[in-house]
C-alpha positions as CSV (number, residue, x, y, z in Angstrom):
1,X,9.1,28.4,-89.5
2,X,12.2,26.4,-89.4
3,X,16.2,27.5,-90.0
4,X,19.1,25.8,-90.9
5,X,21.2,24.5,-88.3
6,X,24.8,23.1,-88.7
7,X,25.2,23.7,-92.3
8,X,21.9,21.3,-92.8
9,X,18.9,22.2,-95.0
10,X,16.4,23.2,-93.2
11,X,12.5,20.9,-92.2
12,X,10.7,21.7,-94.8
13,X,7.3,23.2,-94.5
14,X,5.7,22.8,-97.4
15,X,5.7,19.4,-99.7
16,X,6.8,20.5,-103.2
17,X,5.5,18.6,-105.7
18,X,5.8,18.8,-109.6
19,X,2.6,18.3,-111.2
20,X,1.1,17.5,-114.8
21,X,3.5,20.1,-117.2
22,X,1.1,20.3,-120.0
23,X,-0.3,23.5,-119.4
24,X,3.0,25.0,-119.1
25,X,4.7,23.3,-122.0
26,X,2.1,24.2,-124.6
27,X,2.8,28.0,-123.6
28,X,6.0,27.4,-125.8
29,X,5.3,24.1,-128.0
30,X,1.6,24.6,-129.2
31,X,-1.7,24.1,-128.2
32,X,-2.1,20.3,-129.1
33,X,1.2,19.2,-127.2
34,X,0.1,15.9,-125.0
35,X,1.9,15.3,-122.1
36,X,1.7,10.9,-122.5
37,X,4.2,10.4,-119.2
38,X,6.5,12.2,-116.9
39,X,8.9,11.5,-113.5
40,X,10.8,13.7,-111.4
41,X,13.4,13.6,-108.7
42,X,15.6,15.6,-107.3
43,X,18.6,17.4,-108.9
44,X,21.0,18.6,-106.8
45,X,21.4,17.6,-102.9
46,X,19.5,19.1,-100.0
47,X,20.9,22.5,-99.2
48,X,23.2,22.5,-102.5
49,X,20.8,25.6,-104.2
50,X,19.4,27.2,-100.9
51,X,16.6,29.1,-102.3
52,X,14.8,26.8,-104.7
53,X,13.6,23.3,-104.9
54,X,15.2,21.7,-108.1
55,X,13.9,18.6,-109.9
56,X,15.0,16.8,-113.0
57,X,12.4,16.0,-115.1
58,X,12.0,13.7,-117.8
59,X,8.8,14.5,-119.6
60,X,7.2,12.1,-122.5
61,X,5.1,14.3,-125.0
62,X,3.4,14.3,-128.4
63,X,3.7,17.3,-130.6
64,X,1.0,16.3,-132.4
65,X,-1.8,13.9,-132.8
66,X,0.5,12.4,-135.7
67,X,3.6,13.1,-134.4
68,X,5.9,10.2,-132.7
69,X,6.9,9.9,-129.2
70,X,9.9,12.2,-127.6
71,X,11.4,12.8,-124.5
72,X,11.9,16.3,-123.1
73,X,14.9,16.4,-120.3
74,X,13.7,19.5,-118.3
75,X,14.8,20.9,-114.8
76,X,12.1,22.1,-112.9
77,X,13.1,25.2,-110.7
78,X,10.1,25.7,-108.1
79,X,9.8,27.7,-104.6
80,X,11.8,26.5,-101.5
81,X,9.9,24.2,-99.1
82,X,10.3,25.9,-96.0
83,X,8.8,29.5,-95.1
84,X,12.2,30.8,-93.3
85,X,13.7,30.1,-97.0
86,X,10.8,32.2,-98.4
87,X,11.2,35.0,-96.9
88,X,15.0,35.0,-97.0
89,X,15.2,34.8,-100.8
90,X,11.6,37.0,-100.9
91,X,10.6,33.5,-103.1
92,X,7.4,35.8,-104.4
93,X,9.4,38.6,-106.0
94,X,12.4,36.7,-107.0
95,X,10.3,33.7,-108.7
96,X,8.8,37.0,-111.1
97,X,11.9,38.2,-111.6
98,X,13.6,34.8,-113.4
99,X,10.6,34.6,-115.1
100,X,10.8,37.8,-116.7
101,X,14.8,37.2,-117.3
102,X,13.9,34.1,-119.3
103,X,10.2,34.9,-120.4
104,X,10.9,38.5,-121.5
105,X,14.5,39.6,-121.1
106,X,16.8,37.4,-123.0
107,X,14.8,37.2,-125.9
108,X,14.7,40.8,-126.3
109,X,18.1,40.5,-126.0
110,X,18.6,38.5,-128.7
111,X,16.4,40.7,-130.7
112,X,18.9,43.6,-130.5
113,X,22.0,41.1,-131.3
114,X,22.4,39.6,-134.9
115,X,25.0,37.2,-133.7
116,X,24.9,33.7,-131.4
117,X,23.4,34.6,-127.9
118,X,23.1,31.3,-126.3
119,X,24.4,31.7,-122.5
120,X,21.5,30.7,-120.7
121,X,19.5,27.5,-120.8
122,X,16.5,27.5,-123.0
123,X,13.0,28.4,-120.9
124,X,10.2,25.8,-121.5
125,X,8.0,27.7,-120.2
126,X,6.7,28.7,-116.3
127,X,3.0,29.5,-114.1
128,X,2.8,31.4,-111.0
129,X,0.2,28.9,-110.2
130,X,-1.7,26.3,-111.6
131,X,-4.9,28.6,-111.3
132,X,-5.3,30.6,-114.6
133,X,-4.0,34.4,-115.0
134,X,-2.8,34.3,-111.3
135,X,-0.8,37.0,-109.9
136,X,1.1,35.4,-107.3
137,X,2.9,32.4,-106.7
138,X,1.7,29.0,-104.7
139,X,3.6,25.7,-104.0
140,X,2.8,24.8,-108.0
141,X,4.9,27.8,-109.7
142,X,7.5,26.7,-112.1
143,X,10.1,27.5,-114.4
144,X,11.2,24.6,-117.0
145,X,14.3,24.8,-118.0
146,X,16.6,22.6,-121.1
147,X,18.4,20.3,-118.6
148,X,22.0,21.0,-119.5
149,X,23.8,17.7,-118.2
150,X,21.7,15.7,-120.7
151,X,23.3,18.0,-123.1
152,X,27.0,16.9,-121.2
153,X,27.2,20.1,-119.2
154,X,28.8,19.7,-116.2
155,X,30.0,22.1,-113.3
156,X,33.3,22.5,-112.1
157,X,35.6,21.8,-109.5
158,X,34.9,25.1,-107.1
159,X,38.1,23.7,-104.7
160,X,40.0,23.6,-108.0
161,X,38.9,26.8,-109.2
162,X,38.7,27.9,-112.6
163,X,41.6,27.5,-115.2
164,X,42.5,29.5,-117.9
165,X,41.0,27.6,-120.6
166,X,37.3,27.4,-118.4
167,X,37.5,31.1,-117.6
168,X,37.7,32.4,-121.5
169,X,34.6,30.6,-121.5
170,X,32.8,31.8,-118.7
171,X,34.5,35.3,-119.6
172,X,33.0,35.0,-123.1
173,X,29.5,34.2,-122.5
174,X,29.3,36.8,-119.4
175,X,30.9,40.0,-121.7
176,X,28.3,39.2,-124.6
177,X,25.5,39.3,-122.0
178,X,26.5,42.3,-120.3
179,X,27.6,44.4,-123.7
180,X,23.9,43.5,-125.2
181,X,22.7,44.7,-121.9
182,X,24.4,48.3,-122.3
183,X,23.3,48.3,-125.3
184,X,19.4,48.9,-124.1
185,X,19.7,52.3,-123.9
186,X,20.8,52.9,-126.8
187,X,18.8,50.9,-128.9
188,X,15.4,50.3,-126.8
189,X,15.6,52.9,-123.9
190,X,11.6,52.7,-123.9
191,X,12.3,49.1,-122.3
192,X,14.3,50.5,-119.2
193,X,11.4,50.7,-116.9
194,X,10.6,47.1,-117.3
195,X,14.0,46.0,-116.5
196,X,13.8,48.7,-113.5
197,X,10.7,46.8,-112.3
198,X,12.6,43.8,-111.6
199,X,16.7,44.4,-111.9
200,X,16.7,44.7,-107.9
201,X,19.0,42.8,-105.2
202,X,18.0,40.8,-102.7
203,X,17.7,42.4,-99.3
204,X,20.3,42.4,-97.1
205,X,20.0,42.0,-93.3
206,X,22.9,44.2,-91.8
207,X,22.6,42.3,-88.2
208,X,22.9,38.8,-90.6
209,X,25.8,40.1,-92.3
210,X,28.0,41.9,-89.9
211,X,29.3,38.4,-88.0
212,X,30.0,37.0,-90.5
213,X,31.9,39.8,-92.9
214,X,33.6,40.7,-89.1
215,X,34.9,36.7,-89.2
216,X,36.8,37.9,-92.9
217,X,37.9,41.0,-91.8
218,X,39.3,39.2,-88.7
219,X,41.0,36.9,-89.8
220,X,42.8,39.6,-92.3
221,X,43.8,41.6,-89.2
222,X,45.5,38.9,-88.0
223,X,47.5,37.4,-90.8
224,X,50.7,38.8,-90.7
225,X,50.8,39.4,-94.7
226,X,47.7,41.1,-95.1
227,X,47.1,43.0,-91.9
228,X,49.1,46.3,-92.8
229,X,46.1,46.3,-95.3
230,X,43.4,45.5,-93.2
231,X,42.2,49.2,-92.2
232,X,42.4,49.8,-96.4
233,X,39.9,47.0,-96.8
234,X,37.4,47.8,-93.9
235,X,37.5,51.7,-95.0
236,X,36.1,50.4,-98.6
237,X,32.3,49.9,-96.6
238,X,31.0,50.0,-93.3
239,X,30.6,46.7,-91.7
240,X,27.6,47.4,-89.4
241,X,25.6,49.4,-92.0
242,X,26.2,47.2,-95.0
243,X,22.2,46.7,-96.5
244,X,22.5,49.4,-98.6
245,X,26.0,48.9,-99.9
246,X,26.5,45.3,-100.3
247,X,25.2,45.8,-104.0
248,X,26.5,48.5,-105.9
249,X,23.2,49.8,-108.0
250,X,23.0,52.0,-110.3
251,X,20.5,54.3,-112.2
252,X,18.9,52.8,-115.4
253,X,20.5,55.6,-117.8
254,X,24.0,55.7,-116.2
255,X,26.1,54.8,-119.1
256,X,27.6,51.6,-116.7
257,X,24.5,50.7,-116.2
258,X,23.2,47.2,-116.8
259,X,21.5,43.8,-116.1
260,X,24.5,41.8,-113.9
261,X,24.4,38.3,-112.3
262,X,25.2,39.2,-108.8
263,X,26.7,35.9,-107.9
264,X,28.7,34.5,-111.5
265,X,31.0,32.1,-109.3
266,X,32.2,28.3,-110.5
267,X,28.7,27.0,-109.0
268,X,26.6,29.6,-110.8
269,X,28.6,28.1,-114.4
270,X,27.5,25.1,-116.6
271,X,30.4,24.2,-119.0
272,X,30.7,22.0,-121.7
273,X,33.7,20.3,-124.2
274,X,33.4,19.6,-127.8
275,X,33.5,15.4,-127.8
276,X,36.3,15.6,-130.7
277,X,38.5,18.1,-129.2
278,X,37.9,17.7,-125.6
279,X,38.5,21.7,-125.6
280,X,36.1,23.8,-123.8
281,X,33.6,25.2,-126.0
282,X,30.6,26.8,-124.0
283,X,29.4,28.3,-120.8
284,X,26.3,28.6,-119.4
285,X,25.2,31.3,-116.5
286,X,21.9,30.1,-114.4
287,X,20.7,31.0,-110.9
288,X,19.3,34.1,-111.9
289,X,17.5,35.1,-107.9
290,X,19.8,37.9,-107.5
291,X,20.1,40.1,-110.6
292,X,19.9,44.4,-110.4
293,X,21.2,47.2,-112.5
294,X,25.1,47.5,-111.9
295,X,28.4,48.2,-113.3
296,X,29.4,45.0,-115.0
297,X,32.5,45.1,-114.0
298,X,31.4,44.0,-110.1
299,X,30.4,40.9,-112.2
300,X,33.8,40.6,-113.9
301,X,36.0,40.7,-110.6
302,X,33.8,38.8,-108.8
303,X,34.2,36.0,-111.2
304,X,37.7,36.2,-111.1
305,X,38.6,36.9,-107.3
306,X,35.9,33.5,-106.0
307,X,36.4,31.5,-108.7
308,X,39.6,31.2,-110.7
309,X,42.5,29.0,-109.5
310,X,43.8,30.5,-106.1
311,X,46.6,31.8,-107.1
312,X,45.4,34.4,-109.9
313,X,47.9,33.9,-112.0
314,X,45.6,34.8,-115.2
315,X,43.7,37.7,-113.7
316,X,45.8,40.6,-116.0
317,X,44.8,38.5,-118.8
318,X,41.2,37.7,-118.1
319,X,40.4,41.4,-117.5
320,X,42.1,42.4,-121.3
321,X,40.2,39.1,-122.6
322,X,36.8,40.3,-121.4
323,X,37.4,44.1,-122.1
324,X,38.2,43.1,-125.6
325,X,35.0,40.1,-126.0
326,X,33.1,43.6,-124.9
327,X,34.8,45.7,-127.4
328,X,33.6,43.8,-130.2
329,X,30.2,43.0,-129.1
330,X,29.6,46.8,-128.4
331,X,31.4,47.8,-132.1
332,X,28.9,45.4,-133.6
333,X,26.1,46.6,-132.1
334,X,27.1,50.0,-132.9
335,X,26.9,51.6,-129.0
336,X,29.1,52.1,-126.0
337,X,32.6,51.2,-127.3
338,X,34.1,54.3,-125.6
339,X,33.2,52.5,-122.0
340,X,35.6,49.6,-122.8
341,X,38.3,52.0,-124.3
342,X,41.3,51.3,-121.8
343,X,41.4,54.5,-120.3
344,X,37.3,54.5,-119.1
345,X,37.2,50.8,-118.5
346,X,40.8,50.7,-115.8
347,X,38.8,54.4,-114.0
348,X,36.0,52.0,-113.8
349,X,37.6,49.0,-112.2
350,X,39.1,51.0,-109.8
351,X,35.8,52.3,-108.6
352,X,34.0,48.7,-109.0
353,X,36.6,47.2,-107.1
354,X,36.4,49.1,-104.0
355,X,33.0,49.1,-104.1
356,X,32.0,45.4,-104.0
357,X,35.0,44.3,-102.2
358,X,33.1,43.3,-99.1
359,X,31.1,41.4,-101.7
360,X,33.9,39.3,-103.1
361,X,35.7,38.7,-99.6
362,X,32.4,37.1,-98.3
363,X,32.5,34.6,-100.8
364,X,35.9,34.0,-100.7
365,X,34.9,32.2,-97.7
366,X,32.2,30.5,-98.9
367,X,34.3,28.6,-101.9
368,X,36.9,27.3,-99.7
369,X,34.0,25.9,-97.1
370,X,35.4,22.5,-96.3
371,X,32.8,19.7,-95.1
372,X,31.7,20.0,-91.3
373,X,33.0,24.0,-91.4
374,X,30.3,26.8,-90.7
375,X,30.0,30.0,-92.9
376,X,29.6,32.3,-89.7
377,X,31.5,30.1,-86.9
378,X,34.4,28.7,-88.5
379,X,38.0,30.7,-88.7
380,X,39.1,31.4,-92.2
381,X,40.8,27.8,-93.9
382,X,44.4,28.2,-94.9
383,X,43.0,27.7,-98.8
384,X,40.4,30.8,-98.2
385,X,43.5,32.7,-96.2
386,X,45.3,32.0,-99.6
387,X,42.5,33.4,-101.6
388,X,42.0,36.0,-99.6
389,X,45.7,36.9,-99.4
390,X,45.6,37.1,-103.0
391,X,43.0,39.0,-103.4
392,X,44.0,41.9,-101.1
393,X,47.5,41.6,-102.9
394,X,45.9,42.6,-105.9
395,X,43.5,45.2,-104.8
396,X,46.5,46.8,-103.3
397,X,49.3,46.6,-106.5
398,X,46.3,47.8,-108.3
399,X,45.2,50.9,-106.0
400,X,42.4,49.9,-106.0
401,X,42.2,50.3,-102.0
């Protein structure tokens, strides 16, 4: 079982290899679908998306025995070739549980919401296995997936950070997908268990964690502008007990309660501009691994504190943009408006904040990671000191610590 050593994907274990996706397309696109050609390669670069393999796909079919010749432009998310990665990401739960996200979850979704829900990429279809009606994954599973950067999508600059114009997307697209998630309860409550079944975090190893949230909390105590604050931040979790804190869960009837991302940062984003305006016009969340039942709101501020521009000039504004994209979402579904009433949604934020501050301030790091630096090892840059100054700034003004 091999690990990663300086910041390097690990020897993989297993060869993963895309094979024939007939079986899995005609799940979606019919029974007489023909498969005439298809190539793969690789997507992103070793190590870029740690607990999956990712291929592009171009994929030849016929419809039809009458029906011309097209091209389908799919990604191909599969398991992680090495067993260390595995187990770390649990590959055999987690691979279920975007399955059922895409499979099961957004389409209900859209069932309860009469307007445009598009924030995800469209599923072509996945198998736990090539065997038939298998219950467990093996190096074939798959989930096919539109490929977005066909479609122009691109990701953005995560050393940038987001700007204004790039977070009202992001903002946009992540408030309709967590209001039509509150709106379960209320409108299919008999669906909660499902989403119970597989709305959980990823398991956190305390011992894995505690070097490297000690490195943050470090490097706070001794920076002269943010170490009067330091003992506010630490007292907000316990460093060497964090497993069971690291995600805030909730219950599935708690009124806050509902499917969240985990981990919406820039890289977790696919954006897009209309070609005649060059403006920003869509945003697209992926990477679903990590998903549980939450307060939204840890989504909102983590957005916000690891991805915007470092200074967070906008982050006042983004939290009224996204309370209000809420508001109406919830008024037109009819459900939950009082939760983004000012007075409930600021009581909230205060307790979100505290709660998942740990959270944030672990990616902070992570974002400002230069080339050649170590997650663990490596002191604080003066870009994530920034960040991270900021951050705590805010928290502070706020209250919220």
């Amino acid at each position: 079982m091999t690990r990663a050593k300086n910041n390097q994907p690990p020897q993989a274990d297993y060869k993963i290899v895309l094979r024939n996706p007939q079986s899995v397309l005609r799940k979606k696109l019919g029974k007489d679908l023909e498969v005439l050609d298809f190539e793969s390669d690789s997507l992103v670069k070793a190590g870029d998306n740690y607990g999956s393999t990712i291929l592009k796909a171009r994929v030849t079919v016929r419809r039809r025995k009458d029906a011309e010749k097209e091209d389908l432009h799919l990604v191909a998310k599969m398991l992680p070739p090495t067993e260390y990665q595995r187990i770390v990401f649990d590959s055999a739960f987690t691979f279920k549980k975007e399955i059922f996200l895409y499979e099961e979850l957004i389409p209900m979704y859209r069932c309860l919401y009469s307007g445009a829900f598009d924030v995800v990429p469209e599923c072509y279809g996945s198998a736990l296995s090539s065997k038939d009606d298998a219950e467990e994954v093996d190096e074939s599973a798959v989930i096919l997936l539109e490929n977005l950067k066909v479609k122009g999508y691109y990701m953005a600059d995560r050393y940038r950070g987001l700007d204004r114009e790039h977070l009202k997307a992001a903002i946009t697209s992540l408030a309709k997908f967590h209001a039509i998630g509150l709106s379960v309860k209320h409108k299919k409550p008999s669906y909660l268990s499902s989403i119970q079944k597989f709305a959980k975090p990823m398991a956190i190893d305390s011992a894995v964690m505690r070097p490297y949230l000690n490195s943050v909390l470090e490097a706070l105590s001794g920076d002269s502008s943010t170490s009067k604050y330091a003992d506010r931040v630490k007292a907000t979790n316990n460093v060497d007990d964090v497993a069971d804190t690291y995600y805030q869960l909730l219950k599935p009837t708690d009124p806050w309660a509902c499917v969240v991302h985990t981990d919406f940062w820039v890289n977790n984003a696919l954006f897009h501009k209309d070609e005649l305006t060059g403006k920003v016009d869509d945003c697209k969340l992926v990477d679903f691994q990590t998903y549980c039942l939450s307060s939204p709101l840890t989504d909102l501020l983590f957005l916000l504190c690891t991805s915007m521009e470092s200074d967070l000039k906008w982050f006042d504004e983004m939290l009224e943009f996204y309370r209000r994209v809420a508001l109406e979402v919830l008024g037109q579904l009819g459900c939950a408006v009082e939760l983004f009433e000012r007075k409930s949604f600021e009581e909230r934020l205060k307790i979100d904040a505290a709660a998942d501050l740990f959270h944030i301030l672990a990616l902070a790091k992570v974002v400002e990671l230069r080339p050649g630096e170590e997650v663990v090892s490596s002191p604080l840059n003066e870009t994530s000191l920034k960040r991270v100054r900021r951050i705590v700034e805010i928290f502070v003004d706020k209250n919220w610590i």
